[in-house]
C-alpha positions in Angstrom: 65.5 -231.3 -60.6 69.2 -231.4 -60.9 71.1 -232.6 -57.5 74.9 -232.5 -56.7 76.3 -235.7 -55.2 79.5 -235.1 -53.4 81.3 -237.1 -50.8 84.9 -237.8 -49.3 85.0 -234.4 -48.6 87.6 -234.7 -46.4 87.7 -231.2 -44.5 89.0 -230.3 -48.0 87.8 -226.3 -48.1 89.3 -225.6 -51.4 88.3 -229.1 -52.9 84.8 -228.6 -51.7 84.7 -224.3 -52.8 85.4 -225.1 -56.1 82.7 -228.0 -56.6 79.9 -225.9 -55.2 80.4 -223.3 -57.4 81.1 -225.5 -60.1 77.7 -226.7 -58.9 76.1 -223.8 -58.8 76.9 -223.0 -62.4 75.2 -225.5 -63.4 71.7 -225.1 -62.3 71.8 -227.6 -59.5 68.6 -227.6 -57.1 68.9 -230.2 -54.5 72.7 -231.3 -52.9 73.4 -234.7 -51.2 76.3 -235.4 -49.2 77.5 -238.6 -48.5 79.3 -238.7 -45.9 83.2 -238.2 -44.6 82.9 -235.1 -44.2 85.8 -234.4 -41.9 89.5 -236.4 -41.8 93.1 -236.5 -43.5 92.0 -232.3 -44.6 92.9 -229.4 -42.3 89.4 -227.3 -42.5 87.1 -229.4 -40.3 85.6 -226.4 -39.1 84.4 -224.8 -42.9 83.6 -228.0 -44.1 80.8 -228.8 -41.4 79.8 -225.1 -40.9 79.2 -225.2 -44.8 77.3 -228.7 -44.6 75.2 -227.0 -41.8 73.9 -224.3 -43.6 72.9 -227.0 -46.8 71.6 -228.8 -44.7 69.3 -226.7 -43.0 68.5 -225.4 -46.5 67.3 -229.2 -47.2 69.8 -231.1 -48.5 70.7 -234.6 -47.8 73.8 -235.6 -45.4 74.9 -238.8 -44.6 76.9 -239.9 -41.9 80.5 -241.5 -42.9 83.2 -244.0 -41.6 85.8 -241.1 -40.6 82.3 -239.1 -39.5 81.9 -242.3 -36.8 85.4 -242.2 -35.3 85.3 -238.5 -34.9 82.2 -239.1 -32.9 83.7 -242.2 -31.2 81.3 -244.5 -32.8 83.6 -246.2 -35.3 83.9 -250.0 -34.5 87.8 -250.3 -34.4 90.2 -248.2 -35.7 91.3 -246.4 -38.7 94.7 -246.9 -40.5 97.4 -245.0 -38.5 98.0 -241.6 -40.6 93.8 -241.5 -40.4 93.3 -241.9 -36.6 96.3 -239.0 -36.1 94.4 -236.6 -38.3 91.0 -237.9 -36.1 92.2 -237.5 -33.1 93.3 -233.9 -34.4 90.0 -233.4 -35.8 88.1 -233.9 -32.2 90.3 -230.9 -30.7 88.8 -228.7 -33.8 85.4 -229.4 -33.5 82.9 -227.6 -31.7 79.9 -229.2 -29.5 77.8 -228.0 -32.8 79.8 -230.1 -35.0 79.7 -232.9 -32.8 75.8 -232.8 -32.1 75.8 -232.4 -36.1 78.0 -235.7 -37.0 75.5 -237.7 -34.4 72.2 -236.8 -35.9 73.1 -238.2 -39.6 72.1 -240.8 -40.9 73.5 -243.5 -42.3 70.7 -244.0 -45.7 68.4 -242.1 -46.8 66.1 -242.9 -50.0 64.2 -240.7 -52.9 61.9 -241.6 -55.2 64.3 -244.3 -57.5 66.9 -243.4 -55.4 68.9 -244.8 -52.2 72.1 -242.5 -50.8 74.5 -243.9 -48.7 78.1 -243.4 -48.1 79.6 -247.3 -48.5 77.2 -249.8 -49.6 73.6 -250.6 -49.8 74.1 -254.4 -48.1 75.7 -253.0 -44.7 75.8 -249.8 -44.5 77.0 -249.8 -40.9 79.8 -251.7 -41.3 81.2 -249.6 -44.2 82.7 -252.3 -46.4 83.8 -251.0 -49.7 82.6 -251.8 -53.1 85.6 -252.9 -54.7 84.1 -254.1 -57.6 81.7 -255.9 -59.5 81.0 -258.7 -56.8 80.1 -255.9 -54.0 78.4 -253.6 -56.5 76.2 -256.7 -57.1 75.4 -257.0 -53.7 74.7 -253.7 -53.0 72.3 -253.3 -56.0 70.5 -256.6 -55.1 69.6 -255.3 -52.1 68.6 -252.2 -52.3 64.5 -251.4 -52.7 65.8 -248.4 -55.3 66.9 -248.6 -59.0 69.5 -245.7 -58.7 72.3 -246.1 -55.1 74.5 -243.4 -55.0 77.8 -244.5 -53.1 80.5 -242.7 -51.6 83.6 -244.1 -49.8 85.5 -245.4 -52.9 88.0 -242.7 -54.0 87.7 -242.9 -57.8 84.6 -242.4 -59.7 83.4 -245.2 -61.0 79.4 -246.8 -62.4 78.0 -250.0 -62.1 74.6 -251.2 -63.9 72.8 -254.7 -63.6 70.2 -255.9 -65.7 67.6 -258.8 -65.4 70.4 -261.1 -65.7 71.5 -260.1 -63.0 74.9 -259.4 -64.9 77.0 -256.7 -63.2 79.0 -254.6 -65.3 81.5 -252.0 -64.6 81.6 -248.4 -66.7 84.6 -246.1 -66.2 83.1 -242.6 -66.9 84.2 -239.8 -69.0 83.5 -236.4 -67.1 81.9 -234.1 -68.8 79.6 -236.7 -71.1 76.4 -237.5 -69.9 75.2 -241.3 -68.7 71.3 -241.8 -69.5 70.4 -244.3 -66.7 67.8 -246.7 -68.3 64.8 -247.5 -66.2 65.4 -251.2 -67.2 68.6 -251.3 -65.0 70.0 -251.1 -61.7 72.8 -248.6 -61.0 74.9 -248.5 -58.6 76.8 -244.7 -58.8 80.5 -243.9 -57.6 80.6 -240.2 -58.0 84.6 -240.0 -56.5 85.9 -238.1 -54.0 85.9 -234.5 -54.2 88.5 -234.0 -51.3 90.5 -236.7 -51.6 91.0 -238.3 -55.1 93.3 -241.5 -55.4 93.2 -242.1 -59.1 96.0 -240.1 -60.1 94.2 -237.1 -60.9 94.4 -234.6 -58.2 91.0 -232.6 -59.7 88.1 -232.7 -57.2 85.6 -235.1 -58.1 81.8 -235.3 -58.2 79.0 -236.0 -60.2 75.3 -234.7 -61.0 72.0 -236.2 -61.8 68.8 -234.5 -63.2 66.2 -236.8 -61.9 63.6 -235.3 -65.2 65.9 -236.7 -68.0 67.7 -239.7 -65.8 71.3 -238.3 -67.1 74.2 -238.1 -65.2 77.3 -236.7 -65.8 80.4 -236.7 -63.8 82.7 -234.0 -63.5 86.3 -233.4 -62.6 87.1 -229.5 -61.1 91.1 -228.4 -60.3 91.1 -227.0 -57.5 94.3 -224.8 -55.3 95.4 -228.4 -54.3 98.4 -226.9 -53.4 97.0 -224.5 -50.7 95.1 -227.2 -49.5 98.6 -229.6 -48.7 100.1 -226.7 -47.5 97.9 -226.4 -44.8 98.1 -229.9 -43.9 101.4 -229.8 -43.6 100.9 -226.2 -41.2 98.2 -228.2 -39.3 101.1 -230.9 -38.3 99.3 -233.8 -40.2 101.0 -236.4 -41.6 102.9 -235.3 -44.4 102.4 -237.8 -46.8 98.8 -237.1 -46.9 99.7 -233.5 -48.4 101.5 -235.4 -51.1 98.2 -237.2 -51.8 96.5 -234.3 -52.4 99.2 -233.2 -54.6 99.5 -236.1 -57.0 95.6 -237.8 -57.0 97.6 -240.8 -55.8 96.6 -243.7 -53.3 97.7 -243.8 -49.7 
């Protein structure tokens, strides 16, 4: 079985469009979502309606940081530009979407594998993995070989072996990763509505679970539609610049 990791959607409907049916041509089976769904994009309302019908189709969703404060559940606050396009995102969303958001979860685990959208140690408290010290921690921790992490914006894969060594692997999309049995992984997939590593193509990654490959992919997208109509929605303009350039905030 092949499945689709996605995450940092974003409320991104022409990131998101263009990675299912980049998806789709490529004989995925089983999707998982991992969380921030909704956020700093203009099309809250597609994006979840979209997860919705996934979902209830049986794929995996996982409840995210930006997911929380939309809900209200987010300990603290978000930067400023996020918590403006939050407290738009509440005034969009329907008592569906809402009821939605609060029945995800924050893990969930398959076979070899653990989902979750920001690390395996705390996933509450949505620290990031930054690098190889945090991507230790998460893989120590976790009961399964394989985590598949969202939250971190560029797509990135960390293995450890008995060592405990942890070692970082920037991948090349397109070219296939076989994911050794004799290590721990710890997978970044990237963001498919957000990306802040220069490259403004939608990012995400699959794994076929038979041949333990994974491959991550980049897909261009109508990025410029998509600032356009944050910049219609009244959202801080800098994030449409984002979108435009794959840079950071």
């Amino acid at each position: 079985m092949t499945i689709a990791l996605l995450t940092d959607i974003h409320a991104n409907r022409e990131a998101l469009e263009a990675c299912l049916a980049h998806a789709a041509e490529h004989a995925t089976d089983q999707y998982a979502f991992l969380g921030d769904f909704v956020g700093y994009g203009a099309d809250p309302q597609w994006v979840l309606d979209t997860l919705i019908e996934h979902v209830g189709r049986g794929a995996i969703a996982l409840l995210g940081n930006h997911d929380a404060a939309a809900l209200g559940t987010l300990s603290g606050r978000l930067n400023p530009g996020a918590q403006v396009c939050i407290d738009w995102t509440r005034e969009q969303l329907s008592p569906a979407h809402l009821e939605f958001l609060s029945r995800l979860p924050l893990t969930a685990e398959d076979g070899p594998c653990l989902f979750v959208h920001a690390n395996g140690w705390d996933p509450g408290n949505f620290e990031y993995v930054l690098g190889p010290p945090e991507a230790g921690r998460s893989m120590r921790v976790a009961r399964s070989r394989i985590t598949f992490c969202g939250h971190m914006h560029e797509p990135m894969l960390y293995h450890m072996g008995l060592a405990q060594r942890v070692e970082a692997f920037q991948p090349v999309p397109g070219s296939p990763i076989p994911l050794s049995a004799a290590r721990h992984w710890l997978v970044l997939p990237g963001s498919v509505g957000q990306p802040r590593d220069g490259n403004p193509a939608a990012c995400y990654a699959t794994f076929d679970e038979l041949s333990a490959m994974l491959t991550y992919w980049r897909v261009p997208y109508d990025h410029q539609r998509a600032a356009a109509k944050v910049v219609e929605a009244g959202l801080p303009a800098y994030l449409a610049r984002v979108l435009m350039t794959g840079g950071t905030l």
